[in-house]
Structures are given as C-alpha cells and as structure tokens.
N, C-alpha and C positions, 0 to 999 in steps of 0.2 A: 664345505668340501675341502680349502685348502687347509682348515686347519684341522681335519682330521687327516689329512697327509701328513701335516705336520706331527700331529701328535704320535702316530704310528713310526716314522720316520724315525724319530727323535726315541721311542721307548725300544724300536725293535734294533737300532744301531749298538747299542746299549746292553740290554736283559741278555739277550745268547752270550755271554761272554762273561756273565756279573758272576754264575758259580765256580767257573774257571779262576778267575781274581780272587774270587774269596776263598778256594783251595789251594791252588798254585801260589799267587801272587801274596796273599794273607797269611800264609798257611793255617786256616783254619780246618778243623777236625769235619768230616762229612756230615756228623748232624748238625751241626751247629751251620752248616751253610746250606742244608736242610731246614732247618731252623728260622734262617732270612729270609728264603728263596717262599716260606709257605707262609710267613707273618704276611708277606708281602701279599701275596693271592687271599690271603686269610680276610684283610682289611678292607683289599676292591671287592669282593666276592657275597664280605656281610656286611656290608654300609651300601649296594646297589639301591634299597630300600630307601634308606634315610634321604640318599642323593637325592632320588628322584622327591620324595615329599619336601624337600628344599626347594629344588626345581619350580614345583607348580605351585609352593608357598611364596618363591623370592623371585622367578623371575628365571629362565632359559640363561638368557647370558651373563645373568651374577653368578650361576653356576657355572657356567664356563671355562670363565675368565678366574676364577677360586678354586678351580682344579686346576688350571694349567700354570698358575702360578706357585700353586703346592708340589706340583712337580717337578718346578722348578728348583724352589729348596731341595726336597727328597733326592734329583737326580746330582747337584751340587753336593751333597751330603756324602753322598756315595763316592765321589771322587777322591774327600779329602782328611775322611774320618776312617781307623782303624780297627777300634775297640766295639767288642761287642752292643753295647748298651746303645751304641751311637748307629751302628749299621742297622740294629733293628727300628729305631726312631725312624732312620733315612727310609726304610723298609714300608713302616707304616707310612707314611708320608704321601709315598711313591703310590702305594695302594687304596689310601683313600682320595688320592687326587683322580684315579680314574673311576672312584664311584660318585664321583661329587659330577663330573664332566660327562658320561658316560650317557645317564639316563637323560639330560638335559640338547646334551645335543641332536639323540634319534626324537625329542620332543621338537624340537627347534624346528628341524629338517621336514617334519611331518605338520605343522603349522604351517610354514613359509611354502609347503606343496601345495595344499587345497586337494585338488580332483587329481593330483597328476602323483600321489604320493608313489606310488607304484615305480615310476619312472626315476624318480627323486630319490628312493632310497638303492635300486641300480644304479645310478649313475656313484651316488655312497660311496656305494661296494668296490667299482671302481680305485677310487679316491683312496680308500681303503689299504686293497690289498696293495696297491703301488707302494703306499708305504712299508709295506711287508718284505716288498720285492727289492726294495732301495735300502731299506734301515740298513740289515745286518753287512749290504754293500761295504759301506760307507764306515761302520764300523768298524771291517774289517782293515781298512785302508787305514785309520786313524788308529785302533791296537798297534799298529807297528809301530809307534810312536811310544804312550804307555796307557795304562788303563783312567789316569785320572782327564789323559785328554779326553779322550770319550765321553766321561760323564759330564765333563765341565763344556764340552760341546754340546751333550742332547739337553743339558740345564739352560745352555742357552738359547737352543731351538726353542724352549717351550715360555725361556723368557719373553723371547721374540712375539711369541703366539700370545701371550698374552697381554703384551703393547699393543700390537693388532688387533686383536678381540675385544680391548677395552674401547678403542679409538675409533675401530671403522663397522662392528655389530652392532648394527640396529638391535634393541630390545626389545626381547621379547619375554609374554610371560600368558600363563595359563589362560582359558576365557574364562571370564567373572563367572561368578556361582552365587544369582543374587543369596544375601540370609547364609552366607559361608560366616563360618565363627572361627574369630583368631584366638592364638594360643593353643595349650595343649589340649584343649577340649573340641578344638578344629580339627587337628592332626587328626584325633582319634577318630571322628566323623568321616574323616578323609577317607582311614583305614578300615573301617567299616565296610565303606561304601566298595572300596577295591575287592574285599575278601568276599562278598557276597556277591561278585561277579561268578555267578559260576559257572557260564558259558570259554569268561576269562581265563576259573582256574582247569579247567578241563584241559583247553588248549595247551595252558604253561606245561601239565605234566606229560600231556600227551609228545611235546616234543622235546621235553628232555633226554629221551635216544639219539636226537640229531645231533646235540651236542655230544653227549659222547663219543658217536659216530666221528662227527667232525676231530672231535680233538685227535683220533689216532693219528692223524697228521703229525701228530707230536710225538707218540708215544709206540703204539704198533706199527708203522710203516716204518719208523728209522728203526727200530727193531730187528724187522723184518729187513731190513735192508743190512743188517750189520750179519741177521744169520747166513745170509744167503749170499754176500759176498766177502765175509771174513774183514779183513783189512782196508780193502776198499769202503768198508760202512758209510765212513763219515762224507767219504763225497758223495753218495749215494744217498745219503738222509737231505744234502742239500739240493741234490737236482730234485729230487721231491719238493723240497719247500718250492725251489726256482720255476719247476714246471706248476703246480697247483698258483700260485702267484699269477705264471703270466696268463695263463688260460681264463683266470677271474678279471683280468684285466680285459683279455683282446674280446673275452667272448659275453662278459656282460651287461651288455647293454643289448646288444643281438639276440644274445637268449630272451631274456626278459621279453623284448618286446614280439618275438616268434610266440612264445610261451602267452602273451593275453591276449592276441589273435583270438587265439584256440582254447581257454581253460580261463574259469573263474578265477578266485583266489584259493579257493578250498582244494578245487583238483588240481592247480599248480605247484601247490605245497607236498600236496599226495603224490605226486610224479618226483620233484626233487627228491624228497624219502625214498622212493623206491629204486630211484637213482644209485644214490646212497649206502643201502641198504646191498645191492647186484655190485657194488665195487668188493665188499668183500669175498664172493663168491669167486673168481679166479682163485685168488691166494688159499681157499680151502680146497681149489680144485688140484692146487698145484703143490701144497702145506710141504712135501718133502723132498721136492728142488730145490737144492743148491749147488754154486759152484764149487767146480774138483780140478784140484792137481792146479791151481792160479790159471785155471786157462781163460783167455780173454774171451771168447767165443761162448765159452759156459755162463761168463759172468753176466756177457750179455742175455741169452737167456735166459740164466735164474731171475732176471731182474727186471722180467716184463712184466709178469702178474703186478706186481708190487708199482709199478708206474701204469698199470691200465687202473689200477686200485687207486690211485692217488689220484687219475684224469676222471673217475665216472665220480669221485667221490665229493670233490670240485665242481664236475658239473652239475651233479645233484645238488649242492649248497646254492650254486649259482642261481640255478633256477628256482629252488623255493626263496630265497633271503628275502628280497625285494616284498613279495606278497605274505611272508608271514609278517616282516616290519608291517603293512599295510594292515593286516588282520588285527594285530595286537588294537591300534588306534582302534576300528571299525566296532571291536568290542568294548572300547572301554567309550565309545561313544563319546568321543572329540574330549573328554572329563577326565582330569589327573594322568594326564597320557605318560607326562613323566614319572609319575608313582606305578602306573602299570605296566612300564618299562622296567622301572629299578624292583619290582617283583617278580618282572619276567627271567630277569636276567642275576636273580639273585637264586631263584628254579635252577635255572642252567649251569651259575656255579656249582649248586651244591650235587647237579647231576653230574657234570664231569668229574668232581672229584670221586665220589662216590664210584663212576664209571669206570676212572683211569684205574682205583684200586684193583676191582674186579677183575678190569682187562688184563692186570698184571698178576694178579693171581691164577687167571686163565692160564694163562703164557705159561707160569711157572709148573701149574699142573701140567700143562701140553709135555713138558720139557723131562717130566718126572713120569708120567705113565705111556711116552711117547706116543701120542698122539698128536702129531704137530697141525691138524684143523682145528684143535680145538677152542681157541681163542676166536677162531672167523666165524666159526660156528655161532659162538655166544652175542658176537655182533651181528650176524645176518640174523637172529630170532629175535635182536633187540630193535635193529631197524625194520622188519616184520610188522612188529609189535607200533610202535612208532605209528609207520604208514597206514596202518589199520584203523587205527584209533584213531587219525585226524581225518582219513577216508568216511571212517564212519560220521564223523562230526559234520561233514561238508555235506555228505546223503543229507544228514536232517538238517542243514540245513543251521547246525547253532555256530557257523564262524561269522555267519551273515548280522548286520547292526540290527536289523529285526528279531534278534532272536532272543530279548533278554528277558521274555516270559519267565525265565528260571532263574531269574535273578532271586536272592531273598526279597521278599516283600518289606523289610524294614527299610530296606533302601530308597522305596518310592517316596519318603519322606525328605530326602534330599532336593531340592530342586534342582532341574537340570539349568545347567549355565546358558548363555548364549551361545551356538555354535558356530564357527566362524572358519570357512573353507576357505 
C-alpha cells in the first residue's frame, strides 16, 4: 500500500508538467512532445502482458523492485538529458517500469489478501488516489524551483521505494503448477491457458467502457470545463482532478463495504457502471450552458453539471474497482493472476486510447454540426453498453470461479496448481 503511494506520488508530481518542459522549457515542436508523451503510454500500455508473465514466472517482488528501480533511471533521465534520442529512452524506461511493477503488485496485494481481497483492493484504491491528490501538490511547490528538481526528486522517491522493497517485502511469487515447463515453451502454455479463459476474456472486453468512461477525467471534463468557463478552465479541470481524488479517498472504504452488505461482486460492478454511465447524463442535459459576460454567478452555475459528472463518475469507479480487482482473480482461479492482470490491463490500455480518440472526434463533430450532447451522448450508449454486458454476465452467473465450463477444453490439460488463500 505504501509503496503504491509512493509510486503515484512520485509519477504524478512529475508527468502533469513533463509536456509543459518539453514545449516551453525545451522548446520542442508539439509533435515531437506528442511523440514522448505517447512512446511513453505506448511502452506501459504494450508490455502490461510481458510484466505480468514475468511476474508469475520470477516472482511478485522481483518485479517490483525492477520496475521501481527503472523508474528510477527513466524519471533521472528526464531531468538531465535534452536531445531527442535520450527523452525518448528516458520515455521508454518510464513506461516500461510501470508495466513491469503494475501487474505484479495487484498479484501481490491479492495473494497476501486470501478471503478479504475485496477489502484489500479498497483500502488500494485508497492508497492510491492519495497519491493522485498529493503528487501534482508537491510538484507544483518544487516547479518553482526548475523542472530538473522535480524529476531528480520523483527519481529519488522511487529510489527510495526500491531500497524499501528490496529490504523490508517479503517474497512473493505465483502458487506452484505442478508439470509447469520452463523456458519459452512454458510461457506459451502459460499463454494458452490465459486466452482460453473465455469467461476471463468476456469480462476484459466487456469493461473496457469503464475505462474510457473513467479516463474523461482527463480528457472531456477538463474540456468541458475550459468550454464552459472560458479562462477560468485550468482551475476548473483542477478542482475536478482535487474533488474526484478526495471523494475516492474519504468515501472508499465506506462504499465498498455498504456495497457487499447488499450485492455480489457481479451486481456491484453492474451498479458502479451504471453509476458511471448517469454522470454523463447532466452534461447532455445541460450540453449548451455556458458562462456569459465573466459573470461569477454564471460560472458557478455553468459548472455544476460538469462537478456532479465528475462526483457520480468517481463514485461509480469507487464502487466497482474493489470487486472487479476481486473478479479478475476469482476467474482466473488463484493461476497466473499476474498474466491475467497484465492482459487485463493491456484490454484497457488499448481501450482508452482507442476511446479517447473517438471522444475527441465526438467533441469535434459536436463543435462542427453544433450539437454540443453529442460526445455525452456517445458515452452514456458506451457505458449502456458496458453495464449490460457485465449485467448479463453476473444473470448467468459466468464472473463466478465456478463458471469455467467454457473454458477451451485444451486447457484442462494444464494441471491446476495448489491454491493458497
């Protein structure tokens, strides 16, 4: 838990500020810090995969401690190098240290839980967003300084993290799979055995809506928040970041455990999406509000939709994160949990990007055939869509660890490992 604060802390003090530097302060051309900014997501986003079959091949905390020391380098790199060739190394660096660390730590966290994963990956989430809510703090306090103090500070938060991680993390690593074959003739078994999850691969795509949902926190609310108050934007996109933050903080561990009172893990995920899915709905209710003439009173309410968007959108994540973490495991039946992490999450990259295009494309049409719903519109039918499909999945019953009748059958030739709650 502390050193996924750390590691949040340390990246998010950081990254808000890295295109600023390489524009501004570098004066580099906009695609070229286009260029950084996506080798970067490029790297964490398609190496999720590998991380994790590293993960369940070497061992949770060799991955760990191997991410958080590469980002070490990468985040030093960025401080103190110029040239092209060198920001995109630091770039990679950066990006594959958090696919190496990534899929190995929700493995870790879900091992070290047993019965209580539930609880375990809330308290995470927690842990988590803190860091979200502190990094760019902290950041900002140290920019006034210059940008290489920054980096040469988040390098050495993750130095730190990983003298700590080597020193005081117990080891851990996959349960045994008697008849497991090493080398590249294992992996591939490995990979087999993942892909013919099909209970597994349903899920992954069924929630790749959430993610793109989720990501408009990045992308259409500061948006929306720049249309709709003109000048004001930028503080505006931040009380968004700062309220979704604390709300993930104060309220869950409270949700969570209201939320399994009352609801499986299948219908708790179905309600978070739905959640989700109803934040966009003000902003299509409201699409051609904005503020007029700088008046304070307007600005405030152009700029509720857009912060009741950002609190259901939050709380919908809130409430599923915890039990989809919890589902992922429960299907991949306690086996390669880190490979069916780093395929989960390798789904999700490649639906956000895919998504944020779109979103932006929306936007753009919205902006050309004026019809300013039209972007809300294409997320409330994507989180629809979403909520339906993992709804339907939870009726029959296939997010449950009983349900891998639809597994491929070659799979059964696998022996199952020892499982160990």
């Amino acid at each position: 838990m502390v050193n996924q604060l750390g590691i949040n802390l340390g990246f998010y003090m950081l990254m808000p500020y890295l295109a600023n530097h390489l524009s501004s302060g570098l004066g580099m051309a906009a695609w070229t810090v286009g260029l950084v900014l996506g080798v970067r997501t490029l790297s964490q986003q398609g190496m999720f995969l590998v991380g994790g079959i590293l993960a369940d091949r070497l061992g949770y905390k060799t991955m760990i401690v191997a991410g958080c020391g590469l980002r070490t380098i990468g985040f030093a790199l960025l401080g103190v190098v110029s040239d092209l060739p060198m920001l995109l190394a630091a770039a990679v660096a950066t990006g594959l240290a958090g696919a190496l660390f990534n899929p190995a730590v929700r493995a870790y966290v879900a091992a070290e839980a047993g019965q209580r994963r539930v609880e375990a990956f809330a308290m995470f989430n927690v842990f988590y967003q803190a860091g979200i809510l502190i990094g760019p703090v902290v950041g900002l306090a140290l920019i006034s300084l210059n940008f290489r103090v920054v980096c040469l500070s988040a390098a050495m938060i993750f130095l730190l993290l990983t003298v700590v991680q080597m020193r005081a993390l117990p080891a851990r690593s996959a349960p045994p799979q008697p008849g497991r074959r090493a080398g590249l003739g294992g992996v591939r078994t490995d990979w087999r055995q993942v892909v013919s999850n099909r209970s597994f691969l349903l899920f992954s795509m069924a929630m790749i809506g959430s993610y793109v949902l989720s990501s408009q926190i990045y992308l259409a609310l500061p948006l929306q928040a720049t249309r709709v108050l003109g000048r004001g934007g930028d503080v505006g996109s931040s009380a968004l970041f700062a309220l979704s933050a604390v709300v993930a903080v104060i309220g869950q561990l409270r949700l969570t455990a209201w939320a399994r009172r009352r609801w499986n893990s299948g219908k708790a995920i179905a309600v978070g999406l739905a959640l989700m899915t109803a934040a966009f709905l003000p902003l299509a209710a409201t699409a051609g509000v904005r503020a007029q003439d700088g008046s304070l009173a307007m600005a405030a309410v152009a700029i509720v939709p857009t912060l009741i968007a950002t609190l259901l959108l939050t709380l919908g994540t809130v409430v599923a994160y915890p039990f989809e973490m919890d589902t992922i495991v429960a299907l991949a039946r306690d086996r390669l949990v880190a490979t069916h992490y780093g395929l989960y999450n390798t789904f999700a990259g490649i639906g956000i990007t895919v998504g944020n295009l779109a979103t932006g494309a929306a936007w753009g049409l919205a902006q050309r055939w004026e019809i300013p719903a039209l972007p809300w519109l294409v997320l409330i039918a994507t989180g629809a869509a979403c909520a339906t499909a993992v709804a339907g999945m939870a009726r029959s019953r296939r997010l449950e660890p009983g349900s891998q009748a639809a597994v491929n059958p070659t799979s059964a030739a696998v022996p199952e490992g020892a499982v160990s709650r």
